[in-house]
Structures are given as structure tokens and as C-alpha cells.
C-alpha positions as CSV (number, residue, x, y, z in Angstrom):
1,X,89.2,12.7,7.2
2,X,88.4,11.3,3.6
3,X,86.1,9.0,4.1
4,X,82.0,10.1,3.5
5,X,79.0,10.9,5.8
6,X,77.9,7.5,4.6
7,X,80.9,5.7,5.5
8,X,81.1,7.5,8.7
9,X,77.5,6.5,9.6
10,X,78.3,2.8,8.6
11,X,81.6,2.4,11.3
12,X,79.1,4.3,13.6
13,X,76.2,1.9,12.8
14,X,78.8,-0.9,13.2
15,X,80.1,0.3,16.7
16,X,76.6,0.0,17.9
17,X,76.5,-3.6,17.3
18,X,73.7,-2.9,14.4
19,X,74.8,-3.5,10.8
20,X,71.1,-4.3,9.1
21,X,70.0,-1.4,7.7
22,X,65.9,-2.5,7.9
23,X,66.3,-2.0,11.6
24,X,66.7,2.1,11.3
25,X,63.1,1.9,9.6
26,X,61.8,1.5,12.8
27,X,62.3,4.5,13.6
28,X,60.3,6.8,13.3
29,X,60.9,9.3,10.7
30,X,63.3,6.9,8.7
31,X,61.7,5.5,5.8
32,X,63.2,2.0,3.9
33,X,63.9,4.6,0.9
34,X,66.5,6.6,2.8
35,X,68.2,3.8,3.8
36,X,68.0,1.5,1.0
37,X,69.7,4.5,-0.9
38,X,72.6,5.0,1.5
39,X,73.0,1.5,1.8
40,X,73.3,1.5,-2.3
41,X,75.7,4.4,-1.8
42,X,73.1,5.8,-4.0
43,X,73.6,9.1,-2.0
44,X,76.6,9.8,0.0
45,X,75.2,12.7,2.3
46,X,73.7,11.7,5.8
47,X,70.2,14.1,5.2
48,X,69.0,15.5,8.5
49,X,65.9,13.5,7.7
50,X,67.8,10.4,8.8
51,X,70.6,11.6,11.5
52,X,67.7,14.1,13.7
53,X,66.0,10.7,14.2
54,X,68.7,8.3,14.4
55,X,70.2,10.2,17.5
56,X,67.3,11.1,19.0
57,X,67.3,6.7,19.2
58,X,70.7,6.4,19.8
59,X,71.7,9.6,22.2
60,X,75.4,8.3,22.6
61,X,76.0,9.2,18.8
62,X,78.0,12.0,17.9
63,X,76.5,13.5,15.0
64,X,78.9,15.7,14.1
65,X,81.4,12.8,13.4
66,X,79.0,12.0,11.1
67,X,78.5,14.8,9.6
68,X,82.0,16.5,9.4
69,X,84.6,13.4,10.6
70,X,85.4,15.5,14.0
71,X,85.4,14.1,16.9
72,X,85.1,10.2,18.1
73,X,82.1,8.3,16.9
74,X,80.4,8.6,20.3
75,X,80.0,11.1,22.8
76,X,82.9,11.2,25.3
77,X,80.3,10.6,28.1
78,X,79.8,7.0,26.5
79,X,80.9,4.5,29.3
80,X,82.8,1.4,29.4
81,X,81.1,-1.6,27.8
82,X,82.7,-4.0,30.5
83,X,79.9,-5.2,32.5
84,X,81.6,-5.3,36.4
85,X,81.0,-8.4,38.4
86,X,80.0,-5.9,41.6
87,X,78.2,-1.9,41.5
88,X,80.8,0.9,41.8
89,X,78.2,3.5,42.8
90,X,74.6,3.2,43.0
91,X,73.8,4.5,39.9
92,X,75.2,1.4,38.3
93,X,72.7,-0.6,36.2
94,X,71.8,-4.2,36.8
95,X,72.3,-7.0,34.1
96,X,69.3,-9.5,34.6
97,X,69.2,-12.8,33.4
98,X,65.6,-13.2,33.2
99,X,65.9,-17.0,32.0
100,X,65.9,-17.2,35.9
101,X,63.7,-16.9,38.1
102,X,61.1,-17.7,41.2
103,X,57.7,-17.9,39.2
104,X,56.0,-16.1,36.3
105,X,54.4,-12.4,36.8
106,X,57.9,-11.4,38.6
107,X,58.8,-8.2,37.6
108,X,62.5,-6.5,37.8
109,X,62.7,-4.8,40.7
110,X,62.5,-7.9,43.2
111,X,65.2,-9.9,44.5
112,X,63.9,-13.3,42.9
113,X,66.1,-12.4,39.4
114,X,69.2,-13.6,39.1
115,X,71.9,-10.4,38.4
116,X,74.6,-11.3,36.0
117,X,76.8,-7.9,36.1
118,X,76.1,-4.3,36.8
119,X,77.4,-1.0,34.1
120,X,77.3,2.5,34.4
121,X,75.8,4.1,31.4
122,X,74.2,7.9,32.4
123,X,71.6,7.8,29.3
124,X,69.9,4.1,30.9
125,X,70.0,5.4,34.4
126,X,66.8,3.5,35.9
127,X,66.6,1.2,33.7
128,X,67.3,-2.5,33.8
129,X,69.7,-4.3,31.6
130,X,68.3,-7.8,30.1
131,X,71.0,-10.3,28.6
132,X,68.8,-11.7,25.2
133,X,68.5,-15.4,24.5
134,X,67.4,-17.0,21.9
135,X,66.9,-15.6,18.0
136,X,63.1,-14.7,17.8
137,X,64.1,-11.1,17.6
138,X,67.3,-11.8,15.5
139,X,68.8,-9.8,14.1
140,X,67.3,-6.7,15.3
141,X,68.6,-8.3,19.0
142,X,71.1,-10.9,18.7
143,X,71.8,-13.5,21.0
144,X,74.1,-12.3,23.9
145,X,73.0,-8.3,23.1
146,X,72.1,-6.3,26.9
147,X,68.8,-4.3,26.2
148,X,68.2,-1.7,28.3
149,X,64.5,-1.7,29.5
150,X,62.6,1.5,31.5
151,X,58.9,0.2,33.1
152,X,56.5,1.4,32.0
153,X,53.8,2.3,34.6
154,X,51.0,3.2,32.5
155,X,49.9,0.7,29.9
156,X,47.7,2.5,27.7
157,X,50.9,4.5,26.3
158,X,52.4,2.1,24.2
159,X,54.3,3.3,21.2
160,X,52.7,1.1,18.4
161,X,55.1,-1.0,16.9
162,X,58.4,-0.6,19.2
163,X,60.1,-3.2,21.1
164,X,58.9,-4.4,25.2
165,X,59.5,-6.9,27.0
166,X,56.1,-7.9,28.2
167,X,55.5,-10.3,31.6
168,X,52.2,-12.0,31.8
169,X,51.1,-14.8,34.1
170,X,52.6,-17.4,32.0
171,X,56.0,-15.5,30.0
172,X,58.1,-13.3,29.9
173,X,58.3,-11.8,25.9
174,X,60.4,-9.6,24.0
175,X,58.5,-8.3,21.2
176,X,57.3,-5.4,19.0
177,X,53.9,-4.6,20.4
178,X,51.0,-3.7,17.9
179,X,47.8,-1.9,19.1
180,X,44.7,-3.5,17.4
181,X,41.6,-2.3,18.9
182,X,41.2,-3.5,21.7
183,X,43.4,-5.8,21.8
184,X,47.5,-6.4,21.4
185,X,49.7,-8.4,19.0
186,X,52.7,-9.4,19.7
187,X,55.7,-10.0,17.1
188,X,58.9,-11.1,16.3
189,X,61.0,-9.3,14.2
190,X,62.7,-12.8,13.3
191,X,60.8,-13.9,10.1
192,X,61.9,-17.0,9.7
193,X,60.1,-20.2,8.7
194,X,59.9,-24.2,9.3
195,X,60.3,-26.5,6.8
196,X,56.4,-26.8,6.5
197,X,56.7,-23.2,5.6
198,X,55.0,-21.8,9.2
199,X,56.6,-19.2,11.0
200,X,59.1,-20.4,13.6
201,X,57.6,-17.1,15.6
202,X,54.4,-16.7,15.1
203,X,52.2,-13.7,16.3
204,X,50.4,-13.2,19.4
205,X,47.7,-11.9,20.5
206,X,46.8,-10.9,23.9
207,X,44.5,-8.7,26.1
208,X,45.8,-5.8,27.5
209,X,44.7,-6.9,31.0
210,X,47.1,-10.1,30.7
211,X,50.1,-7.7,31.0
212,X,51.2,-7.5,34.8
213,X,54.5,-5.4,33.9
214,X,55.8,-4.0,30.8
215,X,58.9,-2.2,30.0
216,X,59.9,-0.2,27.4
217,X,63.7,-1.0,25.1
218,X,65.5,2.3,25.5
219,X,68.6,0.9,23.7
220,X,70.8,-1.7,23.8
221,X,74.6,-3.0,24.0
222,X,76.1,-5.4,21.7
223,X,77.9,-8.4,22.6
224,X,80.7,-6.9,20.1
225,X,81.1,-3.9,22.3
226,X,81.3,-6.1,26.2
């Protein structure tokens, strides 16, 4: 194969549904530099620095197609992105849509949320599949994206700065969750503005105690993939 490391991380990059560059500098270890420059094609080498990281994130990645151009893009244990109207087996994953449901504070595991599909993927089992709406978290999840969410039981391990979906008394938020002090802010990753020049999605913050469930985004599957 001719093509570079870079190009080969691009197609990879695009298979996963995520062609913004400023989303991998959320990861931890991958600076805006490194990516800026292989964006740029500034550098065409994937440096370990980036890929240790990026599949650590992204599990289903085959880094040596990245690295070398053998192989398929993503590990041959990558399932089906066909969402299936009924489970095969019970280790299929529900699809929520969380837009639905019998009152506020309801977590996932209940009966009172509407199930839209079910897939199979090995590296979410246990987790829940929620279909996004809406564009405050555009475009690091677009409209129509599955996330893949794992519940977190303990609330005083949050990973500062990564994306929940967090269930109060009164919502139900996707959001990158800051720790400050004692208390939690909530954010967008959608920075756009109103005419008046506020943000559309402003941040929020709330008291830990507010939270009745939170779970954690373990990945995701693009609507380009389903």
C-alpha cells in the first residue's frame, strides 16, 4: 500500500464517523500540536505518542493498518453496524431513545425507555446505546450518532473533562463534566453563538448531589457506519 500513516489514520478516522481533528485532543495524551501537524501533513508518521492513546479510546482500531497498511482498518472482531429490530442473543446491546420516557430521574435499566434497536458489539458489552438528538455536542456527537454509555456507580470518579450523560430530577444531559471544587460544570462541546453573541449552550453548574445516575461515553457509532 502506497498511501502514508497519515492517510491511513485519516480513512480510519473517517470510518469511525469522526473527521474533526480537535476531537482527538480530548484524549488524553494527544496534544492540539500533534494533530494540527498531521492534519497539516506537516508530518507524515503516526508517532506512538498519538496511536498508544488513540486505540486505547477506540479499541476496534487496528493499529497496525495504521502503521504498516496490513490488515483491514478495524479489528476483524468489529460487528455489524446494522442495528436489529429484535436481540439475537443476550449479549446484544440496547438502543435507547431517551427523548422518551415515564418521568425525569429514570435511569436505563428500567422498562419506562423506549428501545429503538439492539447490536452486538463485544467491546460495549453492558453498556447502553443512546441515539443523540440535537447539536449541543456537535460535532464531537452529531445528530443521529449511537453513544455507548457504562453507569457509573460511584460518583466521585469522574474523569475531569470527558463526556456523560448525566440524569438529574429535572434532565437528562449529555455533556463534558468539569470538576470545580465542590461543585460540577457542565459543557457543551458545541460553541456556537446567538445573534446577540450568547452562547446557544451555555454552561452549567450543578451539585454533585443533584446527579441520580451518571454514565460514562465509552464510544460511539456513527450514523455513516448504521
Amino acid at each position: 500500500m502506497n498511501n502514508s500513516a497519515r492517510e491511513r489514520f485519516h480513512k480510519v478516522m473517517e470510518i469511525l464517523g469522526l473527521t474533526d481533528y480537535r476531537v482527538y485532543t480530548d484524549i488524553e495524551g494527544i496534544t492540539k500540536n500533534m494533530m494540527v501537524k498531521l492534519r497539516n501533513g506537516e508530518t507524515e508518521e503516526v508517532s506512538i505518542k498519538i496511536l498508544s492513546p488513540f486505540c486505547t479510546q477506540f479499541e476496534n482500531v487496528n493499529p497496525d493498518f495504521i502503521l504498516t497498511g496490513r490488515g483491514e482498518p478495524l479489528k476483524s472482531n468489529c460487528p455489524s453496524s446494522i442495528i436489529l429490530e429484535h436481540p439475537s442473543t443476550e449479549k446484544d446491546i440496547k438502543i435507547l431513545d431517551i427523548r422518551v420516557c415515564a418521568g425525569h430521574g429514570i435511569g436505563f435499566d428500567g422498562d419506562e425507555n423506549k428501545v429503538v434497536g439492539y447490536v452486538n458489539i463485544p467491546d460495549f458489552t453492558g453498556c447502553y446505546g443512546i441515539t443523540v438528538y440535537g447539536d449541543s455536542m456537535h460535532d464531537k456527537y452529531m445528530l443521529g450518532d449511537t453513544i455507548f454509555v457504562r453507569e457509573i456507580k460511584d460518583k466521585t470518579l469522574i474523569d475531569n473533562g470527558q463526556p456523560y450523560v448525566v440524569i438529574t430530577k429535572e434532565d437528562r444531559l449529555l455533556k463534558l463534566v468539569y470538576i470545580e471544587k465542590t461543585r460540577l460544570k457542565l459543557v457543551s462541546y458545541n460553541p456556537i453563538c446567538n445573534p446577540d453573541g450568547r452562547r446557544r449552550y451555555p454552561d452549567m453548574e450543578i451539585d454533585g448531589s443533584q446527579i441520580l445516575h451518571l454514565y460514562k461515553v465509552v464510544g460511539k457509532l456513527a450514523r455513516t457506519q448504521m
